[in-house]
C-alpha positions in Angstrom: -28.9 -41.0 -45.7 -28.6 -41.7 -49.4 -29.3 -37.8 -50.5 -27.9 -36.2 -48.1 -23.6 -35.0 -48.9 -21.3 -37.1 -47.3 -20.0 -34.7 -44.9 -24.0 -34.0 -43.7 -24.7 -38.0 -43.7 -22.2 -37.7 -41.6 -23.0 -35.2 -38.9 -26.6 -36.7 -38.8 -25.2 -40.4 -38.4 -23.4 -39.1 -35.3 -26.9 -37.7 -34.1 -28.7 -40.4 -34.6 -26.3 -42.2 -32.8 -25.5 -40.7 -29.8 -29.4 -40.2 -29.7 -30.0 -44.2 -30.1 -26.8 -44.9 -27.6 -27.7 -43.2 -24.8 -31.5 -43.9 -25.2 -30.6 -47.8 -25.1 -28.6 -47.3 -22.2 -31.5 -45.0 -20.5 -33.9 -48.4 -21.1 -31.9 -50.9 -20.3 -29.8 -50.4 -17.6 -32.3 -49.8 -15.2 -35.1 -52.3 -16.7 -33.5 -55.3 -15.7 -34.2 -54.7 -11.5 -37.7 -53.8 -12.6 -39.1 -56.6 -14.6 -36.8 -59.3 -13.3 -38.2 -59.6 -9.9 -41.8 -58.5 -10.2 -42.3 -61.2 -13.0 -40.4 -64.0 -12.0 -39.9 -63.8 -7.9 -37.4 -62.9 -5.4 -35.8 -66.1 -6.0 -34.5 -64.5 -9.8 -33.1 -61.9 -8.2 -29.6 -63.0 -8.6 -29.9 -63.2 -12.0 -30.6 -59.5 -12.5 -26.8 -58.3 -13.6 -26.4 -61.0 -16.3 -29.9 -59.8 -17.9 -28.6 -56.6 -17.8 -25.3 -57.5 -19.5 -27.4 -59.3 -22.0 -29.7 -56.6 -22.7 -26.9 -54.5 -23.3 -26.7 -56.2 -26.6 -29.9 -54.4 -27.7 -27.6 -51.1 -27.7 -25.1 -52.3 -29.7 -27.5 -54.4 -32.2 -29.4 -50.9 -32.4 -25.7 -49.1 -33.4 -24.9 -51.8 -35.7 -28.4 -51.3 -37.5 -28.2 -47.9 -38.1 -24.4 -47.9 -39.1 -25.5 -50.5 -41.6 -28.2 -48.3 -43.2 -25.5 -45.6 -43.2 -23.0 -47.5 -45.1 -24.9 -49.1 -47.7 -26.9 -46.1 -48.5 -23.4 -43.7 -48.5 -21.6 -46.2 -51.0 -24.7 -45.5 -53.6 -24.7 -48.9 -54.7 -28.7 -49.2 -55.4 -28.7 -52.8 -55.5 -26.5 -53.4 -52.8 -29.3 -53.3 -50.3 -31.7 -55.9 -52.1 -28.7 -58.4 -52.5 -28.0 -57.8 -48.6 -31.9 -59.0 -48.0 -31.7 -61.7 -50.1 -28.8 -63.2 -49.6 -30.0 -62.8 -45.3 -33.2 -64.7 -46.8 -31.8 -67.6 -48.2 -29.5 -68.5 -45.5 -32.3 -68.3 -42.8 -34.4 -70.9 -45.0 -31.4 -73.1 -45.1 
């Protein structure tokens, strides 16, 4: 993302995420009914449409990720990145 021209960072961000959208949705829509109930037992059952709107938040957190990389590497800011990390470091050790 970094050395590619805006306008081609572009076009490939919207690749990668359509490609990473509609996988996510391919997974985890349909993986809820399937390891719901074989793991736990018929009696989870009911709980298998709020997994799946839980799960759904792997989708977005996967969008969010790569729009992240996309941004910081596009405003070619070199440090920007490490300062991201660390600051992300600290906190969780607080």
């Amino acid at each position: 993302m970094s050395v590619l021209p805006g306008h081609l960072a572009t076009l490939a961000m919207n690749r990668y995420l359509r490609l990473t959208w509609w996988g996510m949705i391919v997974v985890v829509r349909p993986l809820a009914p399937w390891v719901v109930v074989p793991l736990l037992g018929p009696a989870y059952a009911n709980v298998v449409g709020p997994t799946q709107i839980l799960l759904a938040r792997v989708a977005f957190t996967g969008v969010s990720q790569l729009l992240d990389v996309y941004f910081v590497n596009q405003s070619h800011r070199p440090g920007l990145a490490s300062i991201l990390a660390s600051g992300k470091h600290s906190s969780q050790m607080q």
